[in-house]
Backbone as a printed PyTorch tensor [residue, N CA C, xyz], in Angstrom:
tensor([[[-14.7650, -19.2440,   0.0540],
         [-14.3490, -18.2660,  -0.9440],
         [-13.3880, -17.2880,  -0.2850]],

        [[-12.2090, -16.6170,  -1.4690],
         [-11.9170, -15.4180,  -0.4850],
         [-12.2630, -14.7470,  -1.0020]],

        [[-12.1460, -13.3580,  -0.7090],
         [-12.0930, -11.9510,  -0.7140],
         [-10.5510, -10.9840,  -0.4510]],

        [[-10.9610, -10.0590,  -1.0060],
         [ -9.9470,  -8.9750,  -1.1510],
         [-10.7000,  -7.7490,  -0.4430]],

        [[-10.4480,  -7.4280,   0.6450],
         [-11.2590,  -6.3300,   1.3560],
         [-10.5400,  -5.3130,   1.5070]],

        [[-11.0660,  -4.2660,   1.0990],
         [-10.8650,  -2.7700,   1.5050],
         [-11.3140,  -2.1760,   2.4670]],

        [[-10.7820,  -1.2910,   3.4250],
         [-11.0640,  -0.3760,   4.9030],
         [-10.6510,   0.2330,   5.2130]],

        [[-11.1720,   1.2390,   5.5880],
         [-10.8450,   2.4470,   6.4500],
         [-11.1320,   2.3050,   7.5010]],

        [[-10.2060,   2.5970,   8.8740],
         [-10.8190,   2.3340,  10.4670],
         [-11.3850,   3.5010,  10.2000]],

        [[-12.6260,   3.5460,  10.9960],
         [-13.2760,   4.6540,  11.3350],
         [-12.6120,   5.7170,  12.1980]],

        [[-12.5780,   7.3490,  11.6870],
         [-12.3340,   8.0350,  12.8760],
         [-12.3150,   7.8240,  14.3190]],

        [[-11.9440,   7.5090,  15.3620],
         [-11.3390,   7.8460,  16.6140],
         [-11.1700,   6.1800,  16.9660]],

        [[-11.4700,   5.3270,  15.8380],
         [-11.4930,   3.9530,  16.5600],
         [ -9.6690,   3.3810,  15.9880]],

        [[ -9.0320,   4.2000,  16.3590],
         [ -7.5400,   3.3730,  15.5650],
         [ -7.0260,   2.8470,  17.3370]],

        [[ -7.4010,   3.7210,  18.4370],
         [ -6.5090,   2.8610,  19.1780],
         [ -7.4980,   2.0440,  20.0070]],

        [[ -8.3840,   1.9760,  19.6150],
         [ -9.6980,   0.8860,  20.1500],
         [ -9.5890,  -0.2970,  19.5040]],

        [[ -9.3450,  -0.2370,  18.4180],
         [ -8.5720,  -1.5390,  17.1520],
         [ -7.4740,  -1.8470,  17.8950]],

        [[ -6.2510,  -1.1460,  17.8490],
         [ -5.7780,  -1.3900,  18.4110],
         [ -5.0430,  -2.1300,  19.3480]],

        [[ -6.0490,  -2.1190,  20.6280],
         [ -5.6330,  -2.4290,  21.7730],
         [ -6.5220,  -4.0040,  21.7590]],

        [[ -7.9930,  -4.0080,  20.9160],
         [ -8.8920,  -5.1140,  20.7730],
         [ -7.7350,  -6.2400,  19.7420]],

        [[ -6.2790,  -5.8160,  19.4110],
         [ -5.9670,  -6.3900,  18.1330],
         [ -4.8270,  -7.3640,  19.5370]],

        [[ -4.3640,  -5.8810,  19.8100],
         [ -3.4500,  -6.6010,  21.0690],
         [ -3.5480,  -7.7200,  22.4710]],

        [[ -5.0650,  -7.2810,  22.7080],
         [ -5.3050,  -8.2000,  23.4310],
         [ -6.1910,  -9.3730,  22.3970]],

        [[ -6.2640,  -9.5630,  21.4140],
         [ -6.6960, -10.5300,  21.1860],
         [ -8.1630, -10.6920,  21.1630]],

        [[ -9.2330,  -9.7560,  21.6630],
         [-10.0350,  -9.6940,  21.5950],
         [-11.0140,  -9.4310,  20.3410]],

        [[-10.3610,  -8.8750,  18.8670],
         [-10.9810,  -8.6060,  18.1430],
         [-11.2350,  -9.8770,  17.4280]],

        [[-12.9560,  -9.7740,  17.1490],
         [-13.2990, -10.7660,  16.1890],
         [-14.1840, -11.6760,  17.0310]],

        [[-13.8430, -11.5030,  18.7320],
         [-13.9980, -12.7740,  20.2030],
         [-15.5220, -12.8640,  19.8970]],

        [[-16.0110, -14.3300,  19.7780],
         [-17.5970, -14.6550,  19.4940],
         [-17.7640, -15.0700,  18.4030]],

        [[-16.9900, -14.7070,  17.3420],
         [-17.2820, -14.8150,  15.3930],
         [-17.0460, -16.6930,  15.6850]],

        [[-17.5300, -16.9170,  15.0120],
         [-17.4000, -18.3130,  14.2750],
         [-15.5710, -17.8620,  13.4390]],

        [[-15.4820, -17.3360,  12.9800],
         [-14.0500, -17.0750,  12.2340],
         [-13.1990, -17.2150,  13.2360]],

        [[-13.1970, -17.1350,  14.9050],
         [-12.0320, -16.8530,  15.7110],
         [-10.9160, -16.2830,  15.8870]],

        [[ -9.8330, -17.0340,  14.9570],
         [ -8.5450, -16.1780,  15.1020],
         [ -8.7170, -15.5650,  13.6420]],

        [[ -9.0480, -15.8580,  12.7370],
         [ -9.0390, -15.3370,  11.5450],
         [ -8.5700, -13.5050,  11.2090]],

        [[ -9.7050, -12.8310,  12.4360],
         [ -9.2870, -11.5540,  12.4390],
         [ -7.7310, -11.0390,  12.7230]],

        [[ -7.4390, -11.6790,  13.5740],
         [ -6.1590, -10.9030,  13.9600],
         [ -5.1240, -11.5880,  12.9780]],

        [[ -5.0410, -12.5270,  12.4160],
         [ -4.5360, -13.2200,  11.1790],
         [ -4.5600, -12.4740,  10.0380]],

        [[ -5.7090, -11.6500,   9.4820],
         [ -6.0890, -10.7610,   8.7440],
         [ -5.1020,  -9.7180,   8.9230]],

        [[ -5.1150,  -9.0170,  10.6160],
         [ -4.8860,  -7.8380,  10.7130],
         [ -3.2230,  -8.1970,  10.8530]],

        [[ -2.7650,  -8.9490,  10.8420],
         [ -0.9740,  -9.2070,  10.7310],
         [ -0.9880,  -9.1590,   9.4110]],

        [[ -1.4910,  -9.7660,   8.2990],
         [ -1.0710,  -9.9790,   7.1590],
         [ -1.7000,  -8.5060,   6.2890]],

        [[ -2.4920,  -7.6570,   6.7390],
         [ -3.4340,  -6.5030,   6.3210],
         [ -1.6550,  -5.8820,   5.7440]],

        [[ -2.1570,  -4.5660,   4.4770],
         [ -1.2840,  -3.9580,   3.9950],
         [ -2.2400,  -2.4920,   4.1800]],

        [[ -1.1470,  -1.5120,   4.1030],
         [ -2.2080,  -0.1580,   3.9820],
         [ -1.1290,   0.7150,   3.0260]],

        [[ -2.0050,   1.0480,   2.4760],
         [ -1.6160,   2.3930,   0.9030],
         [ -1.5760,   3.6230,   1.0260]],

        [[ -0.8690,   4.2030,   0.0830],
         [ -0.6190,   5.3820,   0.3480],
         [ -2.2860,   6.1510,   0.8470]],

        [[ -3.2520,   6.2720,   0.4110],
         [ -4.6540,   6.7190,   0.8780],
         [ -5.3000,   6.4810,   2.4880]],

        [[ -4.3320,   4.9380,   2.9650],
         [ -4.7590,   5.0300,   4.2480],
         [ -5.8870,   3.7220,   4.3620]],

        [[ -6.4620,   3.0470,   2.9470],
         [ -7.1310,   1.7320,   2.9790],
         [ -5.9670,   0.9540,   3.3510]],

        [[ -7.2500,  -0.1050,   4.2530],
         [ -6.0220,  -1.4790,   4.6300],
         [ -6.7680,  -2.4330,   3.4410]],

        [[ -5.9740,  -3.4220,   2.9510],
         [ -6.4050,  -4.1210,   2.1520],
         [ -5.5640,  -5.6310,   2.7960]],

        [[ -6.5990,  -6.4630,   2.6850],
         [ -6.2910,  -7.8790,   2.8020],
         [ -7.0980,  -9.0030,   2.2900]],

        [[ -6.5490, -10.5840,   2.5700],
         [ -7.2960, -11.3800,   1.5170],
         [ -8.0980, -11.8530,   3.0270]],

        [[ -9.8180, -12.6030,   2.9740],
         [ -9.9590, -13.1750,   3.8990],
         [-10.8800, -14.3320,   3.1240]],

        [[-10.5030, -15.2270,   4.2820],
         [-11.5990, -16.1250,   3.6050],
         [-12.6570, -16.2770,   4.8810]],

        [[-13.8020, -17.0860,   3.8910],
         [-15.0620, -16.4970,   4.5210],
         [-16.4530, -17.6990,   3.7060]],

        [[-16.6880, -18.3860,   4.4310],
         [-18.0500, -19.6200,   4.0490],
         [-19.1260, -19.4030,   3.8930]],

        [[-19.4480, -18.0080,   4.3260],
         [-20.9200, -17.5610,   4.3630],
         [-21.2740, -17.4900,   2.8290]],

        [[-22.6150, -17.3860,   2.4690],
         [-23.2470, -17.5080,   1.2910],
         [-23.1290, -15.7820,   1.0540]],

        [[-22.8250, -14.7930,   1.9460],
         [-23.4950, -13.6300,   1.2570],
         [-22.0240, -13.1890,   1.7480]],

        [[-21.4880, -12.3290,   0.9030],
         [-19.6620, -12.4340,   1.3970],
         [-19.7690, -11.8750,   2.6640]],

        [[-18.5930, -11.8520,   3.9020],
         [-18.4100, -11.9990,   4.7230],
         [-19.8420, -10.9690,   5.8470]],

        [[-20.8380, -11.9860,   5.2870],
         [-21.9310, -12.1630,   6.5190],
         [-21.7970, -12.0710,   7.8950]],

        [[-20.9550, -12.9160,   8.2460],
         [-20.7900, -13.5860,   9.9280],
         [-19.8340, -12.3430,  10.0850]],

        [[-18.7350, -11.8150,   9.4320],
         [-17.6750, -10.9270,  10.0820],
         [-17.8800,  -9.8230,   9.8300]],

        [[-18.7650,  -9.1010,   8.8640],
         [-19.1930,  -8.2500,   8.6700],
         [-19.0330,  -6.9760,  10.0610]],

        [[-20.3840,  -7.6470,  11.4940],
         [-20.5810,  -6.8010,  12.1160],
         [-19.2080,  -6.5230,  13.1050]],

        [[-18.3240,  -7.8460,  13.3610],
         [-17.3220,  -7.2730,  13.5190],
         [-16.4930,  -6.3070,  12.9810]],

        [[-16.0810,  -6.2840,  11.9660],
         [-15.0980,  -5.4150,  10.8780],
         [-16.0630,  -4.0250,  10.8820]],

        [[-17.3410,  -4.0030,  10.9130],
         [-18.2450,  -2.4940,  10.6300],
         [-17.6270,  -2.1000,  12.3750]],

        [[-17.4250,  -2.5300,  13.2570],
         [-17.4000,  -1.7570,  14.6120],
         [-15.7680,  -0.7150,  14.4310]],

        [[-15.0810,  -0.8910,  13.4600],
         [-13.6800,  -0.2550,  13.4990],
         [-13.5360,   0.2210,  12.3690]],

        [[-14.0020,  -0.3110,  11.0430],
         [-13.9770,  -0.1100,  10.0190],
         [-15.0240,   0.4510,   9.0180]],

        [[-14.4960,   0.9980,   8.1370],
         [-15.9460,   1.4410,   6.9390],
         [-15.4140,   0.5500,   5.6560]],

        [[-16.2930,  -0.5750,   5.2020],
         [-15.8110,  -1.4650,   4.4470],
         [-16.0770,  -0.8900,   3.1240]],

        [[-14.8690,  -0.5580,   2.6510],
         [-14.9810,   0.2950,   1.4300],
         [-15.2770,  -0.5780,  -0.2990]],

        [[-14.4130,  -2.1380,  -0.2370],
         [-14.8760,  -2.5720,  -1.0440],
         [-14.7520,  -3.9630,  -0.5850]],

        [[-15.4960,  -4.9680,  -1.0710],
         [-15.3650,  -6.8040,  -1.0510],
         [-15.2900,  -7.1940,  -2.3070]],

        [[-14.3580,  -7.7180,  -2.4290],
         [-14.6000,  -8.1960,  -3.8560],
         [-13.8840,  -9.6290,  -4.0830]],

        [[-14.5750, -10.4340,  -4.4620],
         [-13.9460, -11.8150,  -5.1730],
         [-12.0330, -11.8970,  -5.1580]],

        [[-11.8420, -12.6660,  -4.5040],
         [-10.0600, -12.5140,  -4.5310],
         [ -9.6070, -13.8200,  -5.8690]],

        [[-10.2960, -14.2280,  -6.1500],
         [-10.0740, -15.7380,  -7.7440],
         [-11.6170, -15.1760,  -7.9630]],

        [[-11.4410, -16.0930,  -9.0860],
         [-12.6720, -16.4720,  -9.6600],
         [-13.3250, -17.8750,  -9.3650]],

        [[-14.5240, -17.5600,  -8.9030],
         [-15.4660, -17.8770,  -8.3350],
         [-15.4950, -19.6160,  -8.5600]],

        [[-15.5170, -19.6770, -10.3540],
         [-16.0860, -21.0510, -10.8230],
         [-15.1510, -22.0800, -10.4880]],

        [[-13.5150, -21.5110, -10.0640],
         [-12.3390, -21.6800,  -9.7230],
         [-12.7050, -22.5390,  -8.0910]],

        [[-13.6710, -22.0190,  -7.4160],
         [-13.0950, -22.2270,  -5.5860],
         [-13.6690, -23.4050,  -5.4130]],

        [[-12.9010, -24.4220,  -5.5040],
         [-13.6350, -25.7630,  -4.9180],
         [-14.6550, -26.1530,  -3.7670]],

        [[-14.7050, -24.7850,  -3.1520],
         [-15.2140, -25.1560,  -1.9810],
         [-16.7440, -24.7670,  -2.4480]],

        [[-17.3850, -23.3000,  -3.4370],
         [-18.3160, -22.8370,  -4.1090],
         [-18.6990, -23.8090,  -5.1980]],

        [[-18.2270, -24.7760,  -5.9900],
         [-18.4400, -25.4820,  -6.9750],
         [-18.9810, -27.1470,  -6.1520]],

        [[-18.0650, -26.7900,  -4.9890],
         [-18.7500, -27.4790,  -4.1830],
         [-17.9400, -29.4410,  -4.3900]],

        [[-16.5360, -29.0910,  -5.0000],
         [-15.8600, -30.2280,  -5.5800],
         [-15.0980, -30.7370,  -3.8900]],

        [[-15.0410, -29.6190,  -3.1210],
         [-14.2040, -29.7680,  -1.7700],
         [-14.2950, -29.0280,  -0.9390]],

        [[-15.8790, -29.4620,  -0.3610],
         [-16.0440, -28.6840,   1.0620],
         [-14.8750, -28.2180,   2.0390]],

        [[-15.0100, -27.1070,   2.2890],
         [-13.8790, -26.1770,   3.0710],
         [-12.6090, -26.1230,   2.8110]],

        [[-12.4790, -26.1990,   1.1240],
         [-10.9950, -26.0370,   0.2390],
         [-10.3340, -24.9660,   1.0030]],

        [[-11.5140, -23.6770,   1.2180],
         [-10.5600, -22.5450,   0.9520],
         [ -9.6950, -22.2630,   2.6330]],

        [[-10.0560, -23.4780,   3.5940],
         [ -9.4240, -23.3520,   4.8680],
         [ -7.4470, -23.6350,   3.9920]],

        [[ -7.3910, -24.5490,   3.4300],
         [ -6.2130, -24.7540,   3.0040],
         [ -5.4750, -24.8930,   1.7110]],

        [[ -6.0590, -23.7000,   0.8040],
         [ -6.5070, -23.2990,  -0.4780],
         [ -5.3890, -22.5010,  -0.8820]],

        [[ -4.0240, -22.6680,  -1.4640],
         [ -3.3670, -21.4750,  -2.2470],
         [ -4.0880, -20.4480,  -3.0950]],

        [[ -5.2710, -20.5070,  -3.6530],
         [ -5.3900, -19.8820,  -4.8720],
         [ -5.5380, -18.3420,  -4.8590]],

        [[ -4.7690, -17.5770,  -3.7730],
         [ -5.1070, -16.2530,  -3.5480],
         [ -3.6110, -16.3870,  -3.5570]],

        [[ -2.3180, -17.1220,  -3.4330],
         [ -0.7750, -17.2370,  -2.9950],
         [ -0.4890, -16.1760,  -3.7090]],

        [[ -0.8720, -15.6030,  -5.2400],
         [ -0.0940, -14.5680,  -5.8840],
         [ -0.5930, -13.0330,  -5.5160]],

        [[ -1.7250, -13.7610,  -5.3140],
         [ -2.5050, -12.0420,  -4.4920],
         [ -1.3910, -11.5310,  -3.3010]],

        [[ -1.9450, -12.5760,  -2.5750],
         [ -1.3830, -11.9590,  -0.9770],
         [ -0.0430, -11.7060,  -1.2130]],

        [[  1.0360, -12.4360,  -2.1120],
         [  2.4380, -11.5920,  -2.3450],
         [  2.4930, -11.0440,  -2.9880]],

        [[  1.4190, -10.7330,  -3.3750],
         [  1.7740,  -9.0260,  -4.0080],
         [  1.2400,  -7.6330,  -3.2260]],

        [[  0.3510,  -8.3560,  -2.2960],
         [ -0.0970,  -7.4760,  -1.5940],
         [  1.3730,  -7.0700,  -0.2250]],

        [[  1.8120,  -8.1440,  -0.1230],
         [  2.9040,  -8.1220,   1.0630],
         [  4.1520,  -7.1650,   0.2750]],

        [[  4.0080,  -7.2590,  -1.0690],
         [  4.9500,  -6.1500,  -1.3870],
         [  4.7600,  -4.8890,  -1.5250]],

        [[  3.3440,  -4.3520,  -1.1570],
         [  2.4210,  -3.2450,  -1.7260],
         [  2.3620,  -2.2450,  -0.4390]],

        [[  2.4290,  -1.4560,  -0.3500],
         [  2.0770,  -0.5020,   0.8290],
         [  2.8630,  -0.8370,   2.0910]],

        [[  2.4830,  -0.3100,   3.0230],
         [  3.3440,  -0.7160,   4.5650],
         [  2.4700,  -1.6620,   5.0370]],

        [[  2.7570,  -2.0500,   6.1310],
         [  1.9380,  -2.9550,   7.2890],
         [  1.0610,  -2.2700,   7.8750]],

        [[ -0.0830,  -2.9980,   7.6470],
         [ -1.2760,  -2.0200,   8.8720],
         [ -0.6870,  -1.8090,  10.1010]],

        [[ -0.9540,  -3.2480,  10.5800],
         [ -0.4100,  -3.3260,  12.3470],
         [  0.3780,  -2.2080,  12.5650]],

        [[  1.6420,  -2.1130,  11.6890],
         [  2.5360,  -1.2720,  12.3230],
         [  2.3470,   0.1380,  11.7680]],

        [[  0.9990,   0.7640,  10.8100],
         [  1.1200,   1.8820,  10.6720],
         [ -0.1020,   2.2200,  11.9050]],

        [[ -0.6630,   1.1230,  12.4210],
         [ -1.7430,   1.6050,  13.3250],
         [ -0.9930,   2.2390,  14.4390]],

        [[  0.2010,   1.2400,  14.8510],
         [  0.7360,   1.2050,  16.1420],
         [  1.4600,   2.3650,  15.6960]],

        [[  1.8730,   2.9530,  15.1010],
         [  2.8600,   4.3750,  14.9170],
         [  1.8230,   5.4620,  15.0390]],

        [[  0.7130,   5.2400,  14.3250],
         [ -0.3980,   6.6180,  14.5570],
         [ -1.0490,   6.6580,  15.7120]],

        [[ -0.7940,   5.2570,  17.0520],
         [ -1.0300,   5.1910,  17.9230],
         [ -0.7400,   6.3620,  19.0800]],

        [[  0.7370,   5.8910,  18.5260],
         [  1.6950,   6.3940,  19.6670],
         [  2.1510,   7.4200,  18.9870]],

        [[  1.3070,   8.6870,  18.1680],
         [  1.6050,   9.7420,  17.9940],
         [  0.8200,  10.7400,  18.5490]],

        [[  1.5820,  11.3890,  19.0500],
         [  0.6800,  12.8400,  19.8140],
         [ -0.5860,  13.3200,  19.0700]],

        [[ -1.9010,  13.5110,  19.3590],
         [ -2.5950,  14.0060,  18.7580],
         [ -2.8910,  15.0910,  18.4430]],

        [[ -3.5610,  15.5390,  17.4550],
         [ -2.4870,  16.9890,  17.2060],
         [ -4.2280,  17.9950,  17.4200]],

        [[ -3.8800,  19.1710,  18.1040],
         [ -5.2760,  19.9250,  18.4460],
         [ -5.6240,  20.9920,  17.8100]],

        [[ -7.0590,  21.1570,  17.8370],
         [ -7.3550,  22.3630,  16.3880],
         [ -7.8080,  22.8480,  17.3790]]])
C-alpha cells in the first residue's frame, strides 16, 4: 500500500537528519533499506514546515516496520491512504508486492513535486544557517 505522510522533524534533530540522510545511514536495519532516503529526495515541505511524501509500505498496520525509524527525527503528523485501498493489488491481494512497481500514486507524487520546496534542500539551508540566540 502507499501512504501520503506528514512530518515535522522534531526540534534540534534537523542536522542529525541531516547528516544520518547524508551518510546514508537513515532508515540502516529497516527491512525498507533504501526506501528512506528515496523518500527523503522525493519529500516536499510547505509553507508550515510539514514534509509530505508518498511511501510505500507492506506492513498490515501502516508503516509499522518504519515507524520507529521516522519517530527518531520526526513527529508523524498524519498517514493516510495515498489511492484507495480496494484499488492496491497488492491489499486485494490480485499481485503480491504490486506496490514495489505500482504507478497508482504517479498523479499524487506530481503534484506533490510541484507543491512546496524540497525538503532535502530546505533542511540543508536551515542547516547551514547560523543559529540564532535568545
Amino acid at each position: 500500500m502507499r501512504y501520503l505522510v506528514k512530518a515535522r522533524v522534531k526540534p534540534g534533530k534537523e542536522q542529525s537528519l541531516l547528516k544520518a540522510i547524508e551518510e546514508q545511514r537513515l532508515g540502516k536495519g529497516s527491512l525498507a533499506g533504501d526506501e528512506y532516503l528515496w523518500n527523503m529526495q522525493q519529500a516536499r515541505v510547505s509553507a508550515d514546515g510539514t514534509a509530505h511524501w508518498v511511501e510505500v509500505c507492506f506492513c498490515r498496520i501502516p508503516l509499522e516496520e518504519e515507524r520507529p525509524y521516522w519517530e527518531e527525527y520526526f513527529e508523524l503528523v498524519s498517514v493516510k491512504d495515498a489511492h484507495a485501498r480496494q484499488n492496491c493489488r497488492d491489499l486485494n491481494e490480485t499481485e503480491p508486492w504490486a506496490c514495489a512497481n505500482c504507478d497508482c500514486t504517479r498523479r499524487l507524487e506530481e503534484k506533490l513535486q510541484r507543491a512546496g520546496d524540497s525538503f532535502l534542500e530546505t533542511l540543508r539551508s536551515q542547516s547551514e544557517a547560523p543559529a540564532i540566540k535568545r
